[in-house]
TORVEX-824867 format. One record per atom (N, C-alpha, C): residue number from 1; residue in one letter; x, y, z. Coordinates in Angstrom, 2 decimals. Example, Ala and Ser with C-alpha at 12.3 -4.5 7.8 and 13.67 -1.06 7.14 Angstrom:
BEGIN
resi  resn  east  north  up
1  a  13.19  -5.69  7.80
1  a  12.30  -4.50  7.80
1  a  13.20  -3.30  7.80
2  s  12.85  -2.25  7.08
2  s  13.67  -1.06  7.14
2  s  12.90  0.03  7.87
***
This chain:
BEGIN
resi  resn  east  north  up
1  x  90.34  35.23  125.09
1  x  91.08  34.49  126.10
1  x  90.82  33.02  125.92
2  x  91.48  32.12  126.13
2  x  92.16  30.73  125.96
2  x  91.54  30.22  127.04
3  x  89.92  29.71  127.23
3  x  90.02  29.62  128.93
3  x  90.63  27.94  128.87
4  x  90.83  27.18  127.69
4  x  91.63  25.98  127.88
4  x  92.78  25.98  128.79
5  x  93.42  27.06  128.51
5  x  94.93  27.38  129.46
5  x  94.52  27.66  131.09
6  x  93.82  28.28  131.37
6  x  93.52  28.45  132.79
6  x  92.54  27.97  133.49
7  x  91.47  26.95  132.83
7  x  90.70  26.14  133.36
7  x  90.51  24.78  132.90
8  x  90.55  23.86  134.33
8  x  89.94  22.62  134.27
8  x  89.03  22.33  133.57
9  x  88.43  21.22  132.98
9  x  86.88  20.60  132.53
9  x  87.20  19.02  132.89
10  x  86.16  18.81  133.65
10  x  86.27  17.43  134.29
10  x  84.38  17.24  134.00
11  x  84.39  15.75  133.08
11  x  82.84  15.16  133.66
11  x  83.28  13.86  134.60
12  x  81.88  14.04  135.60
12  x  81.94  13.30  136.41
12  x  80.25  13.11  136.85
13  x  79.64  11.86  136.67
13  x  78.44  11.63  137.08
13  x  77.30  12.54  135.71
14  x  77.90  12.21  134.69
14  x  77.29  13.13  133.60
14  x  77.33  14.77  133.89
15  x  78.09  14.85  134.47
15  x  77.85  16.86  134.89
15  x  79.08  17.01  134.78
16  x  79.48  18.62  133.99
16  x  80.18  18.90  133.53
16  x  80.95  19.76  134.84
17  x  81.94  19.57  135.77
17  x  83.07  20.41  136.48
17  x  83.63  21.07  135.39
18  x  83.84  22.67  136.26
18  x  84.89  23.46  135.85
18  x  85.80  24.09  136.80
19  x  87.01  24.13  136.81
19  x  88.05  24.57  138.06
19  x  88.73  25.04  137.43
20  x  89.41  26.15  138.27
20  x  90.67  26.83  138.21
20  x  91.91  25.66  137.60
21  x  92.85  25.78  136.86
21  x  93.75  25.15  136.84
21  x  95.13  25.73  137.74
22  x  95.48  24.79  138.60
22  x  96.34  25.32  140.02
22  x  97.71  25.98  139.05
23  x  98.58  25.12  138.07
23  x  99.76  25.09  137.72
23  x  99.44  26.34  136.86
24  x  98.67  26.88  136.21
24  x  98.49  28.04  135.06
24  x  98.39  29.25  136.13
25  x  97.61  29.29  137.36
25  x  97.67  30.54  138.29
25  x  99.01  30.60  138.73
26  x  99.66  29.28  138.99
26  x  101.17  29.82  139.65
26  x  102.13  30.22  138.86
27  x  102.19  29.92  136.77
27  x  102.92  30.14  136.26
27  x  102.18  31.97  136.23
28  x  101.07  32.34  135.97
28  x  100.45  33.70  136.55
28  x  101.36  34.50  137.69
29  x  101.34  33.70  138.66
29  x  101.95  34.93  139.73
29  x  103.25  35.06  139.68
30  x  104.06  34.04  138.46
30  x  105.43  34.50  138.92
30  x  105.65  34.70  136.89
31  x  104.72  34.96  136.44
31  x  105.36  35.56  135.00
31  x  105.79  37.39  135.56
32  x  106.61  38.01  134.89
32  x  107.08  39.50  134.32
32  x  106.80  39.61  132.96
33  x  106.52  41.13  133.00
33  x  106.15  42.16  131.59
33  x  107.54  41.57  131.11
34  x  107.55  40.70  130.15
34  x  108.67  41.11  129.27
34  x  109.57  42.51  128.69
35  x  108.81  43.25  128.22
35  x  108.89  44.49  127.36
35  x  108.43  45.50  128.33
36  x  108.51  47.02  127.67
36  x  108.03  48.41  127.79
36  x  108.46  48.61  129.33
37  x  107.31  49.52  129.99
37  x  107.72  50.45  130.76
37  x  108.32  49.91  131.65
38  x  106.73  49.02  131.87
38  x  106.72  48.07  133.32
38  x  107.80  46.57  132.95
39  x  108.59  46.96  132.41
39  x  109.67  45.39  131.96
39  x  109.94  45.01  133.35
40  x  110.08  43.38  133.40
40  x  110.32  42.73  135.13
40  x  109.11  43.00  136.60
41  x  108.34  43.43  135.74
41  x  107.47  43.69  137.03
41  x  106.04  42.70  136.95
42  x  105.96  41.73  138.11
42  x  105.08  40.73  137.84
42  x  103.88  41.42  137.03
43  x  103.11  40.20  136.36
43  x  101.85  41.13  135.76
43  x  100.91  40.97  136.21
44  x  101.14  40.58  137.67
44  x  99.66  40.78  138.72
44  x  99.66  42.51  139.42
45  x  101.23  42.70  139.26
45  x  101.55  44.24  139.70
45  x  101.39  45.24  138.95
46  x  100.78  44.99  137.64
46  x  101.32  46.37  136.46
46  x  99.84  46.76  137.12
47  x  99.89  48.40  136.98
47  x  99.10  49.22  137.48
47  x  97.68  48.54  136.59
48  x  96.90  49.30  137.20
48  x  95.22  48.77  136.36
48  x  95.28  49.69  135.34
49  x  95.68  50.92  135.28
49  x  95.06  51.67  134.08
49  x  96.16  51.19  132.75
50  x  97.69  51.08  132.98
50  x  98.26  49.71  132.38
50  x  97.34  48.73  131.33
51  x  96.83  48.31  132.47
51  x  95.95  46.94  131.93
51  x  94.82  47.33  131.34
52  x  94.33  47.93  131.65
52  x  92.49  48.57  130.98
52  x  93.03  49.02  129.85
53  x  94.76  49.63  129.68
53  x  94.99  50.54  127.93
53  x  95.20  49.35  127.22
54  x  95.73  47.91  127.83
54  x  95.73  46.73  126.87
54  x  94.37  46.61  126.39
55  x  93.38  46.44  127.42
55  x  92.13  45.88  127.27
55  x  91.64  46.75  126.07
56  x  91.35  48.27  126.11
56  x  91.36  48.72  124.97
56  x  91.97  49.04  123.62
57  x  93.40  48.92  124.05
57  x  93.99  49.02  122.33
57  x  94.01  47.63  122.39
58  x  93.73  46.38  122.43
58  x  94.44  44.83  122.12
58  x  95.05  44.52  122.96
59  x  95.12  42.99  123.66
59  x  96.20  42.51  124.02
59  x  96.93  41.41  123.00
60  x  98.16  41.91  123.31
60  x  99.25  40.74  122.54
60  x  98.85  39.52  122.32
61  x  98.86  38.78  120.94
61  x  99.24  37.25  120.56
61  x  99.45  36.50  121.53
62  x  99.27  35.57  121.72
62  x  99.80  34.26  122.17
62  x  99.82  34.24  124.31
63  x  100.83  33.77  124.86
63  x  100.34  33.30  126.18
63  x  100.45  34.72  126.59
64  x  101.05  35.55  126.49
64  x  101.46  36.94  127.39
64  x  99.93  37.53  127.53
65  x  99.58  37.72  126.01
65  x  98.22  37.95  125.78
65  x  97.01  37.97  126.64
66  x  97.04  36.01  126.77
66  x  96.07  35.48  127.00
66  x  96.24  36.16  128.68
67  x  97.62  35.74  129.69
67  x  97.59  36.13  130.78
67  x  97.46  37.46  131.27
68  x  97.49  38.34  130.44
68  x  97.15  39.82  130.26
68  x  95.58  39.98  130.87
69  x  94.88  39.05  129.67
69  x  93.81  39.50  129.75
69  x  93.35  38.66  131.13
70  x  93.41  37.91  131.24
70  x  93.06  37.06  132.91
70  x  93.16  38.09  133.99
71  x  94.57  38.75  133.86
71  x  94.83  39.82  134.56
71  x  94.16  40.94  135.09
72  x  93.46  41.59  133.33
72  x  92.64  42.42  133.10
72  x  91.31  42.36  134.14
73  x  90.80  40.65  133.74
73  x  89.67  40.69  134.55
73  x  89.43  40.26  136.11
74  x  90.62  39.99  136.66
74  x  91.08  39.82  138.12
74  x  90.76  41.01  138.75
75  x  91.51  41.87  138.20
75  x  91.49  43.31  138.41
75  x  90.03  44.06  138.64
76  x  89.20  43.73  137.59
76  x  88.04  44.53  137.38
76  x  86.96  44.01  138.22
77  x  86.89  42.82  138.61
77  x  86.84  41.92  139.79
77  x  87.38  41.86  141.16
78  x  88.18  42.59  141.30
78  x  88.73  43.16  142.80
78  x  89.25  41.62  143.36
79  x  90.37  40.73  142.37
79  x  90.69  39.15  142.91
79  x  91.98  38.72  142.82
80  x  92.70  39.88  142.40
80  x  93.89  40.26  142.05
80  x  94.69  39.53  143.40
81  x  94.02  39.38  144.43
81  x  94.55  39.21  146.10
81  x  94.95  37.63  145.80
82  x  94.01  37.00  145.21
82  x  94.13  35.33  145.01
82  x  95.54  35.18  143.97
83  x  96.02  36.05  143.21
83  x  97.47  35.53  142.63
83  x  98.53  35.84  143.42
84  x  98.36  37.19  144.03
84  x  99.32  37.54  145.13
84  x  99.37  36.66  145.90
85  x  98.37  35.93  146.89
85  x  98.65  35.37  147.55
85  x  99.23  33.89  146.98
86  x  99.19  33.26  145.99
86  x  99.75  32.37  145.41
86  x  101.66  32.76  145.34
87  x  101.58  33.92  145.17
87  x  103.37  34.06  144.83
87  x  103.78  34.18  146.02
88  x  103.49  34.86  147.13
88  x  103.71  34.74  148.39
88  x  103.57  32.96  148.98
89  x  102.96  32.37  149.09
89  x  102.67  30.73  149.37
89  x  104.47  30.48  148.69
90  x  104.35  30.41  147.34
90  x  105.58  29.85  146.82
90  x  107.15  30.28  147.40
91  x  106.81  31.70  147.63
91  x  108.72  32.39  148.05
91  x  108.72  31.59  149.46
92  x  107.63  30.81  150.21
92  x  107.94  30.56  151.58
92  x  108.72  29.20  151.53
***
């Protein structure tokens, strides 16, 4: 995983900050599975066992990939609630 794409790095006062990057979680809650079963269905929604068969056979090349696996570990982390609630914030 790319954590360049989904996290901040800020120094400030010689100490190294690290943050969430806001614009990479919201392009997160409103990407869709391109492809296969789950095609069009956000990929904060694809079922977990879905996501755990990426985690074990590979996830895909490039950004789908990378947000796959973010996904992956949201999930396994029980934080899955913090992107939902980001796509909900936005439809209002």
């Amino acid at each position: 995983l790319s954590l360049k794409s989904w996290i901040n790095y800020q120094t400030t006062n010689s100490a190294l900050e690290i943050s969430p990057n806001p614009q990479y979680l919201v392009k997160l809650a409103h990407t869709k599975m391109p492809y296969g079963k789950y095609k069009d269905r956000y990929l904060i929604d694809l079922p977990e066992y879905y996501v755990v068969w990426y985690h074990t056979k590979g996830f895909p090349k490039g950004a789908l990939g990378d947000m796959l696996q973010l996904v992956y570990e949201l999930k396994l982390n029980g934080l899955e609630h913090l992107i939902r609630n980001i796509k909900k914030l936005d439809l209002k």
